[in-house]
C-alpha positions as CSV (number, residue, x, y, z in Angstrom):
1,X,149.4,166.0,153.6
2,X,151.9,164.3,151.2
3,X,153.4,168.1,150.1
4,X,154.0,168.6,154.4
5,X,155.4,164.7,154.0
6,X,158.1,165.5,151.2
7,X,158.9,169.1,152.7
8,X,159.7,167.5,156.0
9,X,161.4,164.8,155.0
10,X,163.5,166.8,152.8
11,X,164.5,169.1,155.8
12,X,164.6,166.7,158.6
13,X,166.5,163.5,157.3
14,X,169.9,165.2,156.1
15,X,170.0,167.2,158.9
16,X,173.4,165.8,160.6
17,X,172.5,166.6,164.7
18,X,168.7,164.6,164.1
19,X,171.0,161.6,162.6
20,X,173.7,161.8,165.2
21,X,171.0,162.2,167.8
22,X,168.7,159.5,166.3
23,X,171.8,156.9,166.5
24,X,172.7,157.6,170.0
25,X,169.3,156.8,171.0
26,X,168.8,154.1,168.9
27,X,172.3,152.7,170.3
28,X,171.9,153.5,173.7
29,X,168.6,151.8,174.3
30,X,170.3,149.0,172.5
31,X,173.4,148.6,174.8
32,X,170.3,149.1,177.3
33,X,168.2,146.0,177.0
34,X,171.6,144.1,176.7
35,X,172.7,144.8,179.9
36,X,169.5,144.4,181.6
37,X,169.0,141.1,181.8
38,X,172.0,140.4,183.4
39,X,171.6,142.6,186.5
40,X,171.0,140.2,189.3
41,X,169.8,142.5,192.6
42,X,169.5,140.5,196.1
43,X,167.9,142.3,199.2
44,X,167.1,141.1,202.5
45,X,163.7,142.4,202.9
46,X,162.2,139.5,200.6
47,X,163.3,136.7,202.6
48,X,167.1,137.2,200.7
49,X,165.6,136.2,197.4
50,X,166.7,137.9,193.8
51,X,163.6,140.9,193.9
52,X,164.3,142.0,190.5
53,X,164.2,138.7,187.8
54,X,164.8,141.0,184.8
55,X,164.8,138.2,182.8
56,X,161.4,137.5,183.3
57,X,160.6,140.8,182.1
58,X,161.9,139.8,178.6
59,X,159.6,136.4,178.1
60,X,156.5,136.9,176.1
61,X,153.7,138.4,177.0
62,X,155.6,140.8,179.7
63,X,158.0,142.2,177.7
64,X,155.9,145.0,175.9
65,X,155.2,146.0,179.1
66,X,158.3,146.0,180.1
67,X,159.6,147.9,177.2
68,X,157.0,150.5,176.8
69,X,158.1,151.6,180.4
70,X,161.9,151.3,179.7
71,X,161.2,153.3,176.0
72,X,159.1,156.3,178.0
73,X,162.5,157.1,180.1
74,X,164.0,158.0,177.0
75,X,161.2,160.1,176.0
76,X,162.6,163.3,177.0
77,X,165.3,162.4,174.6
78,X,163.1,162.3,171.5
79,X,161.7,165.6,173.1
80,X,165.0,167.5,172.8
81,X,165.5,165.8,169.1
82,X,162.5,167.7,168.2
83,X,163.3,171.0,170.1
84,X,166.8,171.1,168.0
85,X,164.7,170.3,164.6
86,X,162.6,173.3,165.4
87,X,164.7,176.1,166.7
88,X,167.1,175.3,163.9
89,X,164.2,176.2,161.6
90,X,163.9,179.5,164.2
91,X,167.7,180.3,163.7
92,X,167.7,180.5,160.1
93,X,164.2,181.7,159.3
94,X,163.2,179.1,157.7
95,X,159.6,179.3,158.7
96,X,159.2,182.9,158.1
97,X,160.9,181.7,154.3
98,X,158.3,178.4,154.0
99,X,155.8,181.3,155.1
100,X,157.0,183.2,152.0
101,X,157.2,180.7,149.5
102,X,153.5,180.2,149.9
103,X,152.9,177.4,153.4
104,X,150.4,178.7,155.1
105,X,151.1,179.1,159.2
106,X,148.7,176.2,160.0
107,X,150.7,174.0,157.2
108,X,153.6,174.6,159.0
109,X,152.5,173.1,162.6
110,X,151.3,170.9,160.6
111,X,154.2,169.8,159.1
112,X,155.9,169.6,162.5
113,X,153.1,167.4,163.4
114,X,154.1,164.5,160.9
115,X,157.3,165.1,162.3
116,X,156.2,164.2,165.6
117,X,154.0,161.4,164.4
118,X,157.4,160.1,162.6
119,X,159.6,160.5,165.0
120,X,156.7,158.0,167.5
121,X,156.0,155.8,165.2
122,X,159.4,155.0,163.9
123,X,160.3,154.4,167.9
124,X,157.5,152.1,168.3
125,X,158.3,150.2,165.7
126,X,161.9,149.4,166.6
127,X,160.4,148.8,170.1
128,X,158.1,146.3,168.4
129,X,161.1,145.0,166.4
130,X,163.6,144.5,169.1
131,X,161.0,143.1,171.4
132,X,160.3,140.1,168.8
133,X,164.0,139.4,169.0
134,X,164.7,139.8,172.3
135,X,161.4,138.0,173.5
136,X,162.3,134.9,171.5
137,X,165.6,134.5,173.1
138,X,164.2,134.1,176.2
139,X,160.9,133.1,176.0
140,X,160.0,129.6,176.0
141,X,156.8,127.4,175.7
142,X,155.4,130.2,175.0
143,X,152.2,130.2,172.0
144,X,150.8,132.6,169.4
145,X,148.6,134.3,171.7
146,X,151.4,135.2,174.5
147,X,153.9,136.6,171.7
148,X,151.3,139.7,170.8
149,X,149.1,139.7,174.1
150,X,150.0,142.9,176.0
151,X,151.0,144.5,172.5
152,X,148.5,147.2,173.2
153,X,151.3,148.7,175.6
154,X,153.0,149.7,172.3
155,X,150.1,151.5,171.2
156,X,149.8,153.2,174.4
157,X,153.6,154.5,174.2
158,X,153.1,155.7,170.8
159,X,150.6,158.5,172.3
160,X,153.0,158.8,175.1
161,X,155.7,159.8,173.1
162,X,153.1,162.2,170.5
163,X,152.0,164.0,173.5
164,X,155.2,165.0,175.2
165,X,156.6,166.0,172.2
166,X,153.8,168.1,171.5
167,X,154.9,169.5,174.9
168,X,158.2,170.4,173.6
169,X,157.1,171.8,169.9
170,X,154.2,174.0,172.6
171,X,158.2,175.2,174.4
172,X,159.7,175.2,171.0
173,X,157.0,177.5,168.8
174,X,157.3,180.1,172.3
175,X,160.2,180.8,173.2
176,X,162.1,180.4,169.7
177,X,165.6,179.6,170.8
178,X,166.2,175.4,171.4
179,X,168.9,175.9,174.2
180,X,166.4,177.8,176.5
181,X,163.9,175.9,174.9
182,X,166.1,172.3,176.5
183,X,166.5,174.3,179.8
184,X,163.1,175.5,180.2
185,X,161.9,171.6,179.6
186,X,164.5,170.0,182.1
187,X,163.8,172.0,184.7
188,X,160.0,171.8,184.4
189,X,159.8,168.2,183.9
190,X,162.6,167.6,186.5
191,X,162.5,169.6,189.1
192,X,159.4,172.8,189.3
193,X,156.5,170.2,188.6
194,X,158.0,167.7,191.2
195,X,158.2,170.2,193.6
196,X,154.7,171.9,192.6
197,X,153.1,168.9,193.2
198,X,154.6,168.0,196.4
199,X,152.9,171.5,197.7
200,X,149.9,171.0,196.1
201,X,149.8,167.6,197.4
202,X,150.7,168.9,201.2
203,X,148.9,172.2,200.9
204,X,145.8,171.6,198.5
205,X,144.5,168.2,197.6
206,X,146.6,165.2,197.8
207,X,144.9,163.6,194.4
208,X,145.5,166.8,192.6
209,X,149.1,166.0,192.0
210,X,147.9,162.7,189.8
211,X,146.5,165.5,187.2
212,X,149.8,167.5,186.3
213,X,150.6,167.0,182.6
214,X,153.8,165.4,183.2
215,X,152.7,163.1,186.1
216,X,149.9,161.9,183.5
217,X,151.8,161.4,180.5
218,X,155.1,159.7,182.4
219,X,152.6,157.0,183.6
220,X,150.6,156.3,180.9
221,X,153.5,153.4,181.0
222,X,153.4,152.2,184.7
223,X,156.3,150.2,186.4
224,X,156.2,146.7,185.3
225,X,155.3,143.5,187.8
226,X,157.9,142.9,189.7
227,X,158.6,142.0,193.6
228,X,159.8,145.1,194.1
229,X,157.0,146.7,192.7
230,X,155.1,144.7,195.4
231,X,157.5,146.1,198.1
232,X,156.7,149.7,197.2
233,X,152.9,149.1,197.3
234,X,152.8,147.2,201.3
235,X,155.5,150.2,201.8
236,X,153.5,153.3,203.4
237,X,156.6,155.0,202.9
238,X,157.0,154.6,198.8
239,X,153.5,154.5,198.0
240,X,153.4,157.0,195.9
241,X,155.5,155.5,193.8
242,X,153.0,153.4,192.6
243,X,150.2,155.1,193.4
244,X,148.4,156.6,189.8
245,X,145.4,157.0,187.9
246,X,144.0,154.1,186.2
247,X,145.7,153.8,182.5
248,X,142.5,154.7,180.8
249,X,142.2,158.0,182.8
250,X,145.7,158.8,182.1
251,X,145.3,157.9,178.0
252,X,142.5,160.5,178.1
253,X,143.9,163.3,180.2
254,X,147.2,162.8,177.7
255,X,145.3,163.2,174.3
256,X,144.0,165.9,176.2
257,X,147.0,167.4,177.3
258,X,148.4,166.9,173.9
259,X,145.5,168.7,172.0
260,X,146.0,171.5,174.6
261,X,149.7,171.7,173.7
262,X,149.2,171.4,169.8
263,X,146.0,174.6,170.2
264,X,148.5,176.8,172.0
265,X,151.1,175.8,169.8
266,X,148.6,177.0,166.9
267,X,147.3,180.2,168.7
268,X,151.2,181.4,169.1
269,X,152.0,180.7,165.1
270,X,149.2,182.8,164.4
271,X,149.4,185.8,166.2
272,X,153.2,186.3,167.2
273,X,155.9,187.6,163.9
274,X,157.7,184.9,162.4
């Protein structure tokens, strides 16, 4: 584990597009929750009252909620991160070398792996760390218990994240080439399983759509409380946007998912030339 660890390391952390990428998305979700607070929305179908407070998303215990749904937008970002980390490895034959040099082909998903597990945990954790900050600016009154209830949501994220990056190494490890492999993940997580679901939902079962890989990871992190989010729900015509699986359900069709991803990920490796 600790050889996979230092070859990784080695490979990933110099590599100049992860640190360019890794700042942007580290500064962008910055500049991100800066801004938020200050948006002040108005609308007359709540009796002209402000509907989204987004300052009382950042008060303790709310704002790992609120966080952990703002960090899974950007998740597609960390997906693409680790698309370009492994089809720079395919344009330079670096795994068929690592391959060579005596890794076995299981070592090397492996290795990507840890890199995935990194790349979470190191989000979660300046989640957890900006959160702290931000939470006691503009918290107050608040005790021990409300600064680390809801924390869980963090946890929650972190599997979030693992599993649709193990959607983009599953992309990555099969077609070989990161450009199609960003295109291919786009499209699908965009626009075909939107639109698959919509005629599944029509045509086949309306529940069915809830069980699409994408649906169930993206809302492992469900909208925060807000009284918009209580709009959509008396709203026949947005229910759907709030309409999901319970979070438990979704947690264990993700690991699922993501234990799908990583096997076919593996099967691929094995069979197919390097």
């Amino acid at each position: 584990m600790m050889k996979l660890l230092k070859i990784e390391s080695i490979k990933v952390l110099p590599y100049r597009v992860f640190q360019i990428l890794g700042i942007l998305y580290v500064g962008s979700f910055l500049i991100s929750i800066i801004i938020i607070p200050n948006i002040k929305l108005e609308a007359s179908m709540v009796d002209n009252q402000d509907i989204l407070n987004f300052k009382s998303l950042y008060i303790f215990p709310e704002i790992w909620k609120t966080w952990a749904y703002l960090a899974a937008k950007s998740n597609i970002f960390l997906a693409i991160i680790l698309l370009f980390l492994v089809g720079n490895e395919y344009s330079f034959n670096m795994f068929r070398q690592q391959v060579v040099n005596g890794l076995s082909r299981s070592e090397l998903l492996n290795g990507k792996l840890l890199v995935i597990i990194g790349i979470a945990l190191a989000n979660t954790i300046i989640i957890f760390i900006f959160g702290l900050i931000f939470g006691f600016i503009y918290s107050s009154g608040y005790s021990f218990s409300d600064v680390f209830s809801n924390l869980w949501m963090l946890g929650i994220y972190f599997i979030q994240a693992v599993a649709h990056m193990l959607f983009a190494l599953m992309l990555a490890v099969w077609l070989r080439n990161k450009t199609l492999a960003i295109v291919v993940l786009i499209i699908y997580q965009v626009i075909l399983e939107p639109i698959i679901r919509l005629v599944v939902k029509k045509y086949v079962w309306t529940k069915l759509g809830l069980f699409f890989p994408m649906r169930v990871i993206t809302r492992l992190t469900p909208l925060p409380d807000l009284t918009l989010t209580e709009f959509f729900k008396t709203n026949s015509d947005f229910q759907d946007f709030t309409v999901s699986l319970p979070i438990w359900a979704n947690l264990l069709l993700a690991v699922g998912y993501g234990t799908i991803f990583y096997l076919i990920s593996r099967q691929i490796l094995r069979k197919r030339n390097l």
